[in-house]
C-alpha positions as CSV (number, residue, x, y, z in Angstrom):
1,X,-80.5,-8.5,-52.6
2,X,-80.7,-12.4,-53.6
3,X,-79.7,-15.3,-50.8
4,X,-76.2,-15.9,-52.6
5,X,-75.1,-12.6,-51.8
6,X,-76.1,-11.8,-48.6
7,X,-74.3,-15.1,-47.4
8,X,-71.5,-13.9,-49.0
9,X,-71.9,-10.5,-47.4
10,X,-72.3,-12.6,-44.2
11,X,-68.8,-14.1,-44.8
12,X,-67.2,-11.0,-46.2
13,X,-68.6,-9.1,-42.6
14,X,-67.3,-11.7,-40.7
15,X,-63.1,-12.1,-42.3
16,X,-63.6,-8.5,-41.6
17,X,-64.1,-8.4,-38.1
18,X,-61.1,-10.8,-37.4
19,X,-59.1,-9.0,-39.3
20,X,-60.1,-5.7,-37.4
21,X,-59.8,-7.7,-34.2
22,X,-56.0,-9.6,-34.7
23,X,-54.1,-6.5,-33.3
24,X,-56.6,-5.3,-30.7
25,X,-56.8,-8.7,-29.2
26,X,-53.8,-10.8,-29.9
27,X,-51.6,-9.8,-26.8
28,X,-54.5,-10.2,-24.3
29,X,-55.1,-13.6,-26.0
30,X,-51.6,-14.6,-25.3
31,X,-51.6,-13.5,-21.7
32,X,-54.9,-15.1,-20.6
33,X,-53.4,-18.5,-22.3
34,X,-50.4,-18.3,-20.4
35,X,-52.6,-17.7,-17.2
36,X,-55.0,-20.5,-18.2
37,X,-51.6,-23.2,-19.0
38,X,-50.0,-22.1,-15.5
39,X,-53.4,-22.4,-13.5
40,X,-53.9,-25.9,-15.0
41,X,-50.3,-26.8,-14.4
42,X,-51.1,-25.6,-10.7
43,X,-53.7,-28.2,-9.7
44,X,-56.1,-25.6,-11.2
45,X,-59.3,-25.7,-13.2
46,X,-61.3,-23.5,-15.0
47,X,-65.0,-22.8,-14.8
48,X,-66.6,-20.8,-17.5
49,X,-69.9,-19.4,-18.1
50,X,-72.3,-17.1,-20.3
51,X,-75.8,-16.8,-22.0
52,X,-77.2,-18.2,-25.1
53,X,-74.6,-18.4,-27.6
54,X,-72.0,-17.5,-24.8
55,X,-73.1,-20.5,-22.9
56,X,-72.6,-22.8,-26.0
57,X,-69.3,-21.2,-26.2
58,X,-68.8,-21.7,-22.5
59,X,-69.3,-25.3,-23.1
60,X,-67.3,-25.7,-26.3
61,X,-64.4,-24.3,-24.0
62,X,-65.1,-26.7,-21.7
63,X,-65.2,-29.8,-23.7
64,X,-61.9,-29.0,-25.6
65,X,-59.9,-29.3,-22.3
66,X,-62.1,-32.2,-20.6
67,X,-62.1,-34.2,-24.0
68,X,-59.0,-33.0,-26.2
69,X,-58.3,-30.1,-28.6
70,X,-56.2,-31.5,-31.6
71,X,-53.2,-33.1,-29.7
72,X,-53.8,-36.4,-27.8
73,X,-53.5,-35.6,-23.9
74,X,-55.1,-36.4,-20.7
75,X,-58.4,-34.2,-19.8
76,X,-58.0,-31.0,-18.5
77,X,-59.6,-30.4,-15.2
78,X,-63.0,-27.9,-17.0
79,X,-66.5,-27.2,-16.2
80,X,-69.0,-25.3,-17.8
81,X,-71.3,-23.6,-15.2
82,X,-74.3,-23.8,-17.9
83,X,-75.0,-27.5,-18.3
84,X,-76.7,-28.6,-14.8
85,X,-80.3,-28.0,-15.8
86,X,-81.0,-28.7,-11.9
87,X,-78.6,-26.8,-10.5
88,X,-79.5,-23.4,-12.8
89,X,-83.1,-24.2,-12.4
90,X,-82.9,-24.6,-8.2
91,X,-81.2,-21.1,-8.2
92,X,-83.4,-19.0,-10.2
93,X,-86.1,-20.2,-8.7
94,X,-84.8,-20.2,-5.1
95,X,-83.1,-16.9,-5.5
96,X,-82.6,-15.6,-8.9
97,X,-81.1,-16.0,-12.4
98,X,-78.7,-13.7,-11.5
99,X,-76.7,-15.7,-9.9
100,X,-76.9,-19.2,-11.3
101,X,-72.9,-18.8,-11.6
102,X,-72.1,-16.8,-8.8
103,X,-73.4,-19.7,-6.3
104,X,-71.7,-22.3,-8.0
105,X,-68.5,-20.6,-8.5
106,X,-68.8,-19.5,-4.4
107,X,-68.8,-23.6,-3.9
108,X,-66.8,-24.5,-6.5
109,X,-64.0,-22.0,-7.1
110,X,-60.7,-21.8,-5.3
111,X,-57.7,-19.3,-5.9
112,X,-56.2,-21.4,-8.1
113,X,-59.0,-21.9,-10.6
114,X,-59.4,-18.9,-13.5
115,X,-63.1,-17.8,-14.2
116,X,-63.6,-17.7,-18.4
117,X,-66.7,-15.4,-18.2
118,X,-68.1,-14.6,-22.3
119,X,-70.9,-11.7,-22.7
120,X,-70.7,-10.2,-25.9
121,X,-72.0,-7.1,-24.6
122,X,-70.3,-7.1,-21.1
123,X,-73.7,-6.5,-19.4
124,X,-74.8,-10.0,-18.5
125,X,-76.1,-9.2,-14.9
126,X,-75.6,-13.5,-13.7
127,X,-71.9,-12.8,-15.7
128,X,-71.1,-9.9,-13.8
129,X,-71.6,-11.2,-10.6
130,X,-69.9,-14.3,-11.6
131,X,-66.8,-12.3,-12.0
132,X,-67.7,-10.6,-8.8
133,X,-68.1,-13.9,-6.6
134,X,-64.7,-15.5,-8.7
135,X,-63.0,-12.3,-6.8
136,X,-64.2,-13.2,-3.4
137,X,-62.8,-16.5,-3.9
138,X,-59.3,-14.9,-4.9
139,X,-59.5,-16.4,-8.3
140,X,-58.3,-14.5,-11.5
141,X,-61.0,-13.8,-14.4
142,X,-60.5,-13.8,-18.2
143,X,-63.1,-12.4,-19.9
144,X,-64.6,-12.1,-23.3
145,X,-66.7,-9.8,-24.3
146,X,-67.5,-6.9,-27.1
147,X,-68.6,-3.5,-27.8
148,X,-67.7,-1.2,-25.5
149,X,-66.8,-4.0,-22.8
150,X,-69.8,-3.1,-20.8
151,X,-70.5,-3.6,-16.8
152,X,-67.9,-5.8,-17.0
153,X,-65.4,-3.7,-17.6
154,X,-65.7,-1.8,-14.5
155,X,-65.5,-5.1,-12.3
156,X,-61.5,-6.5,-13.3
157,X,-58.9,-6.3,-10.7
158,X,-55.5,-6.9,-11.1
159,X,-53.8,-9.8,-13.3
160,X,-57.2,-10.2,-14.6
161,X,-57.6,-10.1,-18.7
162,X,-60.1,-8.8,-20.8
163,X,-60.8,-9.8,-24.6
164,X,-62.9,-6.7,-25.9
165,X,-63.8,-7.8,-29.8
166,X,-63.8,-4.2,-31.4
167,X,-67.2,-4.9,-33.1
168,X,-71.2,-4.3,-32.2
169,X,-72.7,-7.1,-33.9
170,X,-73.6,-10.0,-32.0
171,X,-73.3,-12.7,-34.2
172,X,-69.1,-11.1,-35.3
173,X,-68.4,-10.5,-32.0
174,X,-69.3,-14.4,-31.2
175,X,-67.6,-15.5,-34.7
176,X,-64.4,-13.7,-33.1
177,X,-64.6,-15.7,-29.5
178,X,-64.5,-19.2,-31.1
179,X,-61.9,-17.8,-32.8
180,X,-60.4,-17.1,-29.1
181,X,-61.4,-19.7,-27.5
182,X,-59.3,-22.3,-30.2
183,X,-56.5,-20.2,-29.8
184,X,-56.8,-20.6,-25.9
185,X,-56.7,-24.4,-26.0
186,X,-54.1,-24.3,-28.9
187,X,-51.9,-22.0,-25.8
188,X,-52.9,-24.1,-23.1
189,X,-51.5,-27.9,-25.4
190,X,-48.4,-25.5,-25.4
191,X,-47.9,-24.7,-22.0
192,X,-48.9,-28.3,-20.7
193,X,-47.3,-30.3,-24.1
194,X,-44.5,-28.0,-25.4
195,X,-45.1,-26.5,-28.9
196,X,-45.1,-29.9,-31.5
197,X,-43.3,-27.4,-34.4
198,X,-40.4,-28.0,-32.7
């Protein structure tokens, strides 16, 4: 197979996977925006977290709401629990990577506040317990993940929401959360802003 087509395979796999995705997903979408806009409209913020790609998604999340999205607005209270290099480090090596997010969401998080937690295959152990540790602090959890949903799946309580990507590969199931994740902040501008269309 030359380069030329195997990029456009790449493309092809990819429109393919969202468009297997849209009716899966689209309702839990909608539900976790509406439980992002009302936590931020309640002197809420989120945290969010995950691994490799996940924690540059995690981040991109982040910055959307602290900086902007594409409507001028004040910052959006945000953090992403993958960018103090100090604070990750002084866990794992303290106690473990396992709970670089779990320690900071136990001193961080209040009931208010809505854990985004992204594995795409729902078996991040440091994610998991993230979700676990957003529970003891009476938060709700959105959570995106893929495949079969994983551990995750096990740990969600109620008003909780889960974004399964009905796919296996890594790199469409992380094509399809920056796909969720701009249709979060695009929700959230609408909850805060009202919808411009109108």
């Amino acid at each position: 197979m030359d380069s030329v087509t195997r990029v456009r395979e790449h493309f092809a796999e990819s429109i393919a996977t969202k468009q297997d995705a849209v009716d899966v997903i689209s309702e839990s979408i909608a539900v976790a925006g509406e439980l992002m806009g009302k936590a931020l409209l309640n002197d809420g913020k989120i945290l969010s977290c995950g691994n490799g790609g996940s924690a540059g998604d995690a981040q991109h999340f982040s910055s959307e709401l602290l900086n902007r999205f594409e409507r001028e607005r004040p910052g959006l209270p945000a953090m992403a629990l993958t960018t103090d290099a100090s604070t990750i480090t002084s866990i794992s090596n303290d106690y473990s990577y396992e709970e670089i997010f779990s320690k900071q969401i136990r001193a961080l998080g209040k009931p208010e506040d809505i854990l985004l937690g992204i594995s795409t295959s729902g078996n991040s152990e440091n994610v998991c317990r993230a979700i676990t540790a957003a529970h003891e602090r009476g938060m709700k959890v959105v959570a995106l993940s893929g495949r079969d949903g994983g551990r995750m799946a096990e740990l969600f309580e109620e008003g909780d929401v889960e974004i399964r990507v009905p796919a296996t590969r890594t790199a469409r199931i992380q094509e399809v959360h920056l796909v969720i994740i701009h249709a979060l902040c695009d929700l959230i501008d609408i909850a805060l802003l009202g919808d411009d269309a109108t």
